[in-house]
NUTI-159206 format. One record per residue: residue in one letter; y, z, x of N, C-alpha, C, O in turn. Coordinates in pm, whole numbers, padded with zeros to 5 digits, always signed. Each point is the difference from the previous one (the first is absolute). Layout:
BEGIN
aYZXYZXYZXYZX ...
***
This chain:
BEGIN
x-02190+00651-00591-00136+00030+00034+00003+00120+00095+00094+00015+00078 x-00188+00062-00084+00004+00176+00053-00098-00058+00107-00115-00039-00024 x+00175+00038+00141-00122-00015+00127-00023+00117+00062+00105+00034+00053 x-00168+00023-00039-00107+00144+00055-00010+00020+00106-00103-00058+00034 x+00157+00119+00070-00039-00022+00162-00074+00119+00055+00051+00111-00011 x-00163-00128+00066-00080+00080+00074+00041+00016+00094+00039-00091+00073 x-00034+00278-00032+00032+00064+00121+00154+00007+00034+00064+00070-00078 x+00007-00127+00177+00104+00024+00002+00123-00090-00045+00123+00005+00008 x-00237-00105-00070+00144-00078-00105+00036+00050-00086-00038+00109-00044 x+00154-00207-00016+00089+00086-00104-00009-00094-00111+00061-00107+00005 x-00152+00149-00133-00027-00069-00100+00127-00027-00074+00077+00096-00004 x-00036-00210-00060+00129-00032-00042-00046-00126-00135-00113-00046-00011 x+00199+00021-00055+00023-00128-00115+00050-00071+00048+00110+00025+00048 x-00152-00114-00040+00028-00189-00006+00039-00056-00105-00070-00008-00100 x+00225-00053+00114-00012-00084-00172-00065-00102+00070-00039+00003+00117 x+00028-00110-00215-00134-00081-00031+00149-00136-00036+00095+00053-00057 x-00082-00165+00080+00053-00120-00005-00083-00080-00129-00123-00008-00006 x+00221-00049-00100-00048-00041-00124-00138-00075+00050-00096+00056-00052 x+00052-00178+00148-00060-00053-00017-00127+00047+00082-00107-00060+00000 x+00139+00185+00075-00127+00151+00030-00057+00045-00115-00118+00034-00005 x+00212-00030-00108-00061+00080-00103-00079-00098-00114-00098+00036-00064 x+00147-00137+00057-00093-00117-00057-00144-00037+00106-00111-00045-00029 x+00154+00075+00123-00193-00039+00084-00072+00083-00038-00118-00022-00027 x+00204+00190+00015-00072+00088+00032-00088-00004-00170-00119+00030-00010 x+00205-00074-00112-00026-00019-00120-00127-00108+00007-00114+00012-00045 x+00159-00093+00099-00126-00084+00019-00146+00017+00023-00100-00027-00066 x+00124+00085+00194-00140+00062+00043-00040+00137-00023-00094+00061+00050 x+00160-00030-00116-00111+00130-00124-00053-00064-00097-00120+00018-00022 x+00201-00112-00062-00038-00075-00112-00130-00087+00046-00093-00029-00076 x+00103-00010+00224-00146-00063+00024-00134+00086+00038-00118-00033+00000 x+00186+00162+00033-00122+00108+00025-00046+00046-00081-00087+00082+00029 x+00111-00102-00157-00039+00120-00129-00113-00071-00012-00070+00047-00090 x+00002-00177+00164-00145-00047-00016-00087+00066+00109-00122+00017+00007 x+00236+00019+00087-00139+00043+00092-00053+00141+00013+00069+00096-00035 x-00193-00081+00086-00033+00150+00000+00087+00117+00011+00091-00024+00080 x-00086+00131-00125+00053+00098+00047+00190+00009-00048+00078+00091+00028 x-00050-00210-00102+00136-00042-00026+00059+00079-00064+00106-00042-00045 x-00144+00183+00013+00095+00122-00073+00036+00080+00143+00109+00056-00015 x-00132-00046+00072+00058+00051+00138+00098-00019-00005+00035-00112-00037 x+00118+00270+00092+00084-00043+00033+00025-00048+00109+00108-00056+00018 x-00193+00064+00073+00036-00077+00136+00064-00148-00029-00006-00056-00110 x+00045+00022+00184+00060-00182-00037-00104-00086+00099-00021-00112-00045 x-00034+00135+00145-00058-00097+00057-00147+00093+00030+00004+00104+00066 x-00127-00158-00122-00117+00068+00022-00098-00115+00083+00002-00123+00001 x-00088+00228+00070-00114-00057+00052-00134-00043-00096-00035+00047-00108 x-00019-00140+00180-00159-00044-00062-00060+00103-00116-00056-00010-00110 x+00103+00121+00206-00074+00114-00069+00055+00119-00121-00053+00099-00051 x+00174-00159+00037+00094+00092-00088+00125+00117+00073+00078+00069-00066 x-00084-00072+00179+00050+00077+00085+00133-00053+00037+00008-00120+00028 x+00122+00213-00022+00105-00024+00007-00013-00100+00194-00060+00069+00083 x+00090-00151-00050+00045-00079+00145+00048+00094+00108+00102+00069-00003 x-00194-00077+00100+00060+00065+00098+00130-00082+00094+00034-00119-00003 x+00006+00209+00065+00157-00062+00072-00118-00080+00113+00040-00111+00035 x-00155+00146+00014-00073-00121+00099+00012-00116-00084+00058-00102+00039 x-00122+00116-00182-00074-00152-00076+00132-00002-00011+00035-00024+00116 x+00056+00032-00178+00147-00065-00077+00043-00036+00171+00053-00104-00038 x-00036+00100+00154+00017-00061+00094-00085-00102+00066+00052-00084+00073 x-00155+00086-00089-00085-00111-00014+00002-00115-00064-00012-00111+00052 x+00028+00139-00180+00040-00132-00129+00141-00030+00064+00002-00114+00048 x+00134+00195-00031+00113-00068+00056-00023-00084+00118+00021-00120-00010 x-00053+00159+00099-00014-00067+00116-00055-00121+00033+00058-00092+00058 x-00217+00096-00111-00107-00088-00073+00101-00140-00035-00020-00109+00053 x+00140+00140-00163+00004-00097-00136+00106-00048+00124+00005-00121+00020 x+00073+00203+00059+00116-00108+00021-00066-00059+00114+00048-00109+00030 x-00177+00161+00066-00025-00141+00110-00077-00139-00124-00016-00120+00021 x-00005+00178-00107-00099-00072-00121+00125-00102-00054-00020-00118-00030 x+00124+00171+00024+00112-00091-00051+00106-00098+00108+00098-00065-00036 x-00154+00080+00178+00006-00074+00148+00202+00049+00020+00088-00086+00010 x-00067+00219-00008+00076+00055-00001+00021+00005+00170-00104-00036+00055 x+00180+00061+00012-00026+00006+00176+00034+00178+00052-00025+00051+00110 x+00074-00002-00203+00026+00145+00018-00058+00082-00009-00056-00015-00109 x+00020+00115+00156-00064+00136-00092+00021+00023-00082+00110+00056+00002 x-00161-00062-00122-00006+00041-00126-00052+00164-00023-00113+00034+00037 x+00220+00074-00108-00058+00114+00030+00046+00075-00208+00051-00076-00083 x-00070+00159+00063+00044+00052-00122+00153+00114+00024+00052+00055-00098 
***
């Protein structure tokens, strides 16, 4: 996976772990119902709009006090 870094990061590839690439298979296969689901973005907003690094830290953080985790949960 090609991750993109704004400003003075250094955009690089990630391999992806067999059972990364089956979720990731997963949840496209469940998005092709929802709005906007030809987007290459992988994770979109309400509105069709690729996730900002605020919202995609929000949902992380959110899910692991949501999952009674005791740590900071960060991306």
């Amino acid at each position: 996976m090609y991750i993109h870094r704004l400003k003075k990061g250094f955009s690089t590839t990630h391999p992806l772990l067999n059972k990364e690439v089956q979720a990731l298979k997963n949840w496209l296969s469940i998005r092709t119902s929802y709005p906007h689901a030809e987007s290459e973005w992988v994770f979109l907003s309400r509105k069709g709009n690729p996730l900002s690094r605020q919202q995609f830290y929000h949902i992380i953080s959110t899910s692991g006090g949501n999952a009674g985790l005791s740590l900071e949960i960060h991306p």
